[in-house]
C-alpha positions as CSV (number, residue, x, y, z in Angstrom):
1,X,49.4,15.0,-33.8
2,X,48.3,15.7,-37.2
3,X,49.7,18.9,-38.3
4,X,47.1,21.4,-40.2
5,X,49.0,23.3,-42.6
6,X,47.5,26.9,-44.3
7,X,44.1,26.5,-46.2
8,X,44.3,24.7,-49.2
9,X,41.5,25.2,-52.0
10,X,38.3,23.1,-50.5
11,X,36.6,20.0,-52.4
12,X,33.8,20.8,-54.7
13,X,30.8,21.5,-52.7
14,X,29.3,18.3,-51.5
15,X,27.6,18.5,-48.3
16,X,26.6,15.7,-45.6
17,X,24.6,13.0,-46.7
18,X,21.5,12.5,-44.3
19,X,20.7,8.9,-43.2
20,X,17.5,7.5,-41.6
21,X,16.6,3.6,-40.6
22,X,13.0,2.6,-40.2
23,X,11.7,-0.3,-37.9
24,X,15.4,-2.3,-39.4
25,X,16.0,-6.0,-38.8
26,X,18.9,-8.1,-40.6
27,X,19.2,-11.7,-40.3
28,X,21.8,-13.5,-41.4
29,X,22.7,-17.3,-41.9
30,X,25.8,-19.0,-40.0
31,X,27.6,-22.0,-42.0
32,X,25.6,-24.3,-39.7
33,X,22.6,-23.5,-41.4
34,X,20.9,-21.2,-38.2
35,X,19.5,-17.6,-38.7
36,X,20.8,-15.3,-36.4
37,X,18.7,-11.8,-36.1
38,X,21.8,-9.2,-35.6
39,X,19.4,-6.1,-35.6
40,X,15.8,-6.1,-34.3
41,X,14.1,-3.0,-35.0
42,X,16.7,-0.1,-35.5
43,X,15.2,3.5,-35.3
44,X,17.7,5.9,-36.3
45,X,18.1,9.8,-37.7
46,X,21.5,10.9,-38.2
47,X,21.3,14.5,-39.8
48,X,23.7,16.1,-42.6
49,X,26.7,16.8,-41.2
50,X,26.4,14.8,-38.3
51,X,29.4,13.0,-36.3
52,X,27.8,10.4,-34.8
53,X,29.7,7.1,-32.9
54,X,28.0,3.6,-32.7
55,X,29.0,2.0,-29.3
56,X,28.2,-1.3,-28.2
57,X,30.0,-4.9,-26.9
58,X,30.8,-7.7,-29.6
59,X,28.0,-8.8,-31.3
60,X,25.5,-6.2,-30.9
61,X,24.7,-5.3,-34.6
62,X,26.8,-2.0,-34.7
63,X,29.2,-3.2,-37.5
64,X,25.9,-5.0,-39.1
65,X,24.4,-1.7,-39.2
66,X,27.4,0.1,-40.5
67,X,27.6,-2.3,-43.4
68,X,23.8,-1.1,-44.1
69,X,24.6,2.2,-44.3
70,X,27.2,1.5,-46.6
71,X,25.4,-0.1,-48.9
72,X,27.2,-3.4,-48.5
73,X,24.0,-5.1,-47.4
74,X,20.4,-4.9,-48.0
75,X,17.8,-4.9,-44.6
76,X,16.1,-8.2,-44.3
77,X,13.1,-5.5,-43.2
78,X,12.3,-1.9,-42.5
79,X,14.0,1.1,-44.0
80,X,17.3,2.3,-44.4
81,X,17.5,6.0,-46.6
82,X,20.8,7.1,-47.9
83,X,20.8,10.3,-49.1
84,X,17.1,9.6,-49.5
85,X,17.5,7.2,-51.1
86,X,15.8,3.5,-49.8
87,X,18.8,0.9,-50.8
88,X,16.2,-1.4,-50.1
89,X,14.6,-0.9,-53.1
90,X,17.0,0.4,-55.7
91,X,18.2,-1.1,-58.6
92,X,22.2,-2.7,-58.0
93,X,23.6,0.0,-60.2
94,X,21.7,2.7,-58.4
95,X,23.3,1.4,-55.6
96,X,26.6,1.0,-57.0
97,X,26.4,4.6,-57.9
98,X,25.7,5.7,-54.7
99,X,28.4,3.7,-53.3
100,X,30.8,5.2,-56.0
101,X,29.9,9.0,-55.3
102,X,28.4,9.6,-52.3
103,X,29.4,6.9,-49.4
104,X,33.6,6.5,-48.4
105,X,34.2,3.4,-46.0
106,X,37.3,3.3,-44.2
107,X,37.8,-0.8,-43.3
108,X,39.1,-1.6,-39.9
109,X,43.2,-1.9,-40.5
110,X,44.9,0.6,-42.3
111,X,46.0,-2.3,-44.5
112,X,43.1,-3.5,-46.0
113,X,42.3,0.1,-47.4
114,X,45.7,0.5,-48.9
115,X,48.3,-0.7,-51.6
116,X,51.7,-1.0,-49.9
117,X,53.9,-1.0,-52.6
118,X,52.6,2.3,-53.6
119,X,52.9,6.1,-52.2
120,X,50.3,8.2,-50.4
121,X,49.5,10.2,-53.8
122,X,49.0,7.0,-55.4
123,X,46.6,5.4,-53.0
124,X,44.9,8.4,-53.4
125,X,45.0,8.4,-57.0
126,X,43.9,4.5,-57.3
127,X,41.1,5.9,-55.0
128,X,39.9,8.3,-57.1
129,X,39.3,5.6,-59.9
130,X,35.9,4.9,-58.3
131,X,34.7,7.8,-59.6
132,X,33.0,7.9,-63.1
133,X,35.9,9.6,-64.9
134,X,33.5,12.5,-66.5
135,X,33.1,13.7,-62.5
136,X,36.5,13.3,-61.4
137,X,37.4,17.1,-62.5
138,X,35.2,18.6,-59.7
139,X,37.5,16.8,-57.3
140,X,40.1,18.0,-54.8
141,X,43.5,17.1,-56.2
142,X,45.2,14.8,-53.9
143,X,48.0,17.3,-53.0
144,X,45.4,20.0,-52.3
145,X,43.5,16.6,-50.3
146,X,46.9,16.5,-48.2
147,X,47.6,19.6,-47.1
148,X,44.0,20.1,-45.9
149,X,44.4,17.2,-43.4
150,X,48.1,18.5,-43.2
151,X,49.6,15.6,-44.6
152,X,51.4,16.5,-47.0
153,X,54.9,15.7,-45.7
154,X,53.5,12.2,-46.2
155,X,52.8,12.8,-49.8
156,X,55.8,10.7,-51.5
157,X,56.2,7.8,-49.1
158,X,55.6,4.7,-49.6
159,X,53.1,3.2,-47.0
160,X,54.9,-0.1,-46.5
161,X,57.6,3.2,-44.7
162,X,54.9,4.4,-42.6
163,X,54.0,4.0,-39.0
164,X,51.3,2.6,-38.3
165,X,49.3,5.9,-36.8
166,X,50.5,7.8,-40.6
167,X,48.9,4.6,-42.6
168,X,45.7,4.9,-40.7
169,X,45.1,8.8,-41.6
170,X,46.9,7.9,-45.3
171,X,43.5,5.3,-45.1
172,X,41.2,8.3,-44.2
173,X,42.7,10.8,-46.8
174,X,42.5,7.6,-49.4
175,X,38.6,7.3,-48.3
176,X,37.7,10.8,-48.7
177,X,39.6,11.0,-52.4
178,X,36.8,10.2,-53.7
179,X,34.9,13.2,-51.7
180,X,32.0,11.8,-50.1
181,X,29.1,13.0,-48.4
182,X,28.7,9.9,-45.8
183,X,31.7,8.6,-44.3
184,X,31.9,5.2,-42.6
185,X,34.8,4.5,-40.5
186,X,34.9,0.9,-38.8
187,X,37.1,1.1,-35.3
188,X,39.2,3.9,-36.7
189,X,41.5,4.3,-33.9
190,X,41.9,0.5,-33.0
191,X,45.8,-0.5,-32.3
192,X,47.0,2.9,-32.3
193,X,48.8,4.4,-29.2
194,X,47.3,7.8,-27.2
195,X,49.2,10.0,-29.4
196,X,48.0,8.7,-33.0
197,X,44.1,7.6,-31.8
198,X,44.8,11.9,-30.7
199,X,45.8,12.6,-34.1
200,X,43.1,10.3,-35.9
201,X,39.9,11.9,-34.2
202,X,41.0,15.3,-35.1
203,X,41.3,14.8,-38.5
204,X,37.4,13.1,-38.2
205,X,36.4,16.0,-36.5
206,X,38.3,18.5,-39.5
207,X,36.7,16.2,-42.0
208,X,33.2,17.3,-40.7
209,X,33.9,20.8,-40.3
210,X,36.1,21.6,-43.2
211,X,33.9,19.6,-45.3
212,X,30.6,19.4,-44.0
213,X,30.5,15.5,-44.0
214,X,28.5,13.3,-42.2
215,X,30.5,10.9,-40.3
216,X,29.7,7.6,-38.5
217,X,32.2,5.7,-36.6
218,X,31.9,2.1,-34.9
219,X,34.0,2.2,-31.5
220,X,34.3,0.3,-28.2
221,X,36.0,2.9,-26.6
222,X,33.1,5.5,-25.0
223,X,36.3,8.3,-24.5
224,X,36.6,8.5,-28.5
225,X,32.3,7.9,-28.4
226,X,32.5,10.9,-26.4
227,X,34.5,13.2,-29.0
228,X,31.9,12.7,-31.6
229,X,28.6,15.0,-31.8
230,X,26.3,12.1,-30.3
231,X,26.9,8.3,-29.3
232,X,24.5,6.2,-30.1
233,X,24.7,2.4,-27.6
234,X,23.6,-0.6,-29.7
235,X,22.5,-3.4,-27.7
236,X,20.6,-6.7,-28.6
237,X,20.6,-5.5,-32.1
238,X,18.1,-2.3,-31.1
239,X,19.5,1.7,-30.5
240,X,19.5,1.2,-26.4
241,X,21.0,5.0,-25.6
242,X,22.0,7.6,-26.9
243,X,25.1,10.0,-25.7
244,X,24.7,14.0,-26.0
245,X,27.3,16.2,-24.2
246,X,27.7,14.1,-22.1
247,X,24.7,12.7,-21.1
248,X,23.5,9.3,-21.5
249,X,19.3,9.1,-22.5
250,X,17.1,6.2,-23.2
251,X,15.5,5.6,-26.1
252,X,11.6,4.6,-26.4
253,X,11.5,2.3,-29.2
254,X,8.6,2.5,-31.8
255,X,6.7,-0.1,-30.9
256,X,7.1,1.8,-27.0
257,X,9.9,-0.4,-25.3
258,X,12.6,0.8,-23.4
259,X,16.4,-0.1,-22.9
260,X,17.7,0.5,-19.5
261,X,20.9,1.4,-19.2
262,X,23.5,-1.4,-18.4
263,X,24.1,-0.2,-14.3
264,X,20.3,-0.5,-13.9
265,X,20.0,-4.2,-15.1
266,X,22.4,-4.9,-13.0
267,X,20.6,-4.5,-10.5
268,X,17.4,-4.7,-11.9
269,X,17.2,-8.7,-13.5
270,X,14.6,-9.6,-16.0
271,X,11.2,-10.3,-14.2
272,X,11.9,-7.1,-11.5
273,X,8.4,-5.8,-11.4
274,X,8.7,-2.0,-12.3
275,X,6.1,1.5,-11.4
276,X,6.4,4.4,-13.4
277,X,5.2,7.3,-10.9
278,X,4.9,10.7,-11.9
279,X,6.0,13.5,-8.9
280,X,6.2,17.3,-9.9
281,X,5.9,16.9,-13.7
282,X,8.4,14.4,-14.3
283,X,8.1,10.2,-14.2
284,X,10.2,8.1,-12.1
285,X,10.7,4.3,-12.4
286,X,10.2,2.9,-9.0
287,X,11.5,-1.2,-8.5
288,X,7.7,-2.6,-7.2
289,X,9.3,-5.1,-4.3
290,X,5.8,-7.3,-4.7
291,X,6.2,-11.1,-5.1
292,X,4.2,-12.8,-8.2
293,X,0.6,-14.0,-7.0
294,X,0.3,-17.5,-6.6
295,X,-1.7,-19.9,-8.3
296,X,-4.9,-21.3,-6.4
297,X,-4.3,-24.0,-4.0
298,X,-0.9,-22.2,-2.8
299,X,2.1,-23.6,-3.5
300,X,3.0,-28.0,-4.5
């Protein structure tokens, strides 16, 4: 478990970044030439400050929708706001700006958000490089970074020493060097034993309450979903439900459709007639056992 050590001085004020999508849909081309539609309609508020956990199988659109958010892709339609800002439609150095200051994404594998040769403090250091050099004074220093997420003991080790639980919070601290307002973290706690995947939600959880940041992980596992403020269930490329202390809702869509949850279409297939009937002030879907008319003449 992470050890918190006494309060160090905080990062320069820089609170959660709010995030909206609008009516999103990204298609992307394979190598064989076919367009595949990995999100198809996305309606999504995640306030300032949030901690919010995207949850869905392989291939539902949740890592496609984190790379939107980080500004690593543009929507093929709809809306995606940043800080209110529409990535859609700004200018690639606006973006890159607002990748630079505002937006920390922490890669799946420690690895491939570190230099291994180096020490923590240098990771951090390199980190910090993002950062238009005329800013980089209002930042935490990385020792003062450290001993916030009470890693300091870590501070002079190289990360090719480290375990792998201590390179994947190394990762985070490297992530939020740069202090920013929206932080992306793809399968943060993938590979790491009870005691580490422990260790590496508390620090999310710090991150948004020492520092007010808005966090959004992708996760298949619904026990770390369930650590996080609100789960949101990506299925078929659309928001299907969403998870609040813990309870699981459906979502009505914009254009008015509705998700149901995975148990029900089990037992529910595609083509299961449905009533909606409303008893005491609250609407029940009823399963409608009636058999499709048949065409004139009867059947062949």
């Amino acid at each position: 478990m992470a050890r918190f050590g006494r309060m160090a001085s905080r990062p320069a004020e820089s609170p959660g970044v709010p995030v909206q999508c609008q009516g999103v849909v990204h298609i992307y081309r394979t190598v064989e030439g076919d367009d595949v539609v990995a999100l198809s309609g996305v309606d999504l508020t995640i306030d300032q400050g949030e901690r919010v956990a995207l949850l869905g199988p392989s291939g539902s659109g949740k890592s496609t929708l984190l790379s939107l958010l980080g500004g690593v892709q543009r929507p093929s339609a709809g809306r995606v706001f940043i800080d209110h800002h529409d990535i859609a439609r700004v200018s690639e150095p606006e973006l890159a700006r607002l990748r630079a200051r505002r937006i920390g994404s922490l890669l799946q594998g420690a690895e491939r958000n570190l230099l291994s040769y180096a020490t923590t403090t240098q990771n951090l250091e390199f980190a910090r490089r993002a950062v238009p050099s005329a800013d980089r004074d209002n930042l935490v220093t990385g020792a003062s970074l450290l001993e916030l997420l009470g890693l300091q003991d870590l501070a002079h080790r190289r990360i090719a020493d480290l375990s792998g639980g201590e390179r994947q919070r190394v990762a985070l601290a490297s992530t939020l060097a740069s202090n920013p307002g929206l932080l992306l973290a793809d399968e943060p706690t993938s590979a790491l034993g009870q005691h580490d995947r422990d260790a590496m939600v508390d620090l999310l959880e710090r991150v948004g309450d020492q520092f007010g940041t808005t966090v959004v992980i992708v996760t298949h596992d619904p026990d770390i979903a369930a650590r996080m403020q609100r789960s949101v269930t990506i299925r078929d490329g659309r928001v299907g439900s969403v998870g609040h202390l813990g309870e699981e809702y459906a979502v009505v869509a914009a254009d008015g459709s509705l998700q149901l949850p995975q148990h029900i279409r089990e037992d529910w297939p595609p083509g299961a007639l449905i009533r909606f009937v409303e008893r005491e002030g609250m609407v029940q879907m009823v399963r409608a056992d009636v058999k499709p008319a048949e065409p004139d003449g009867g059947p062949p």
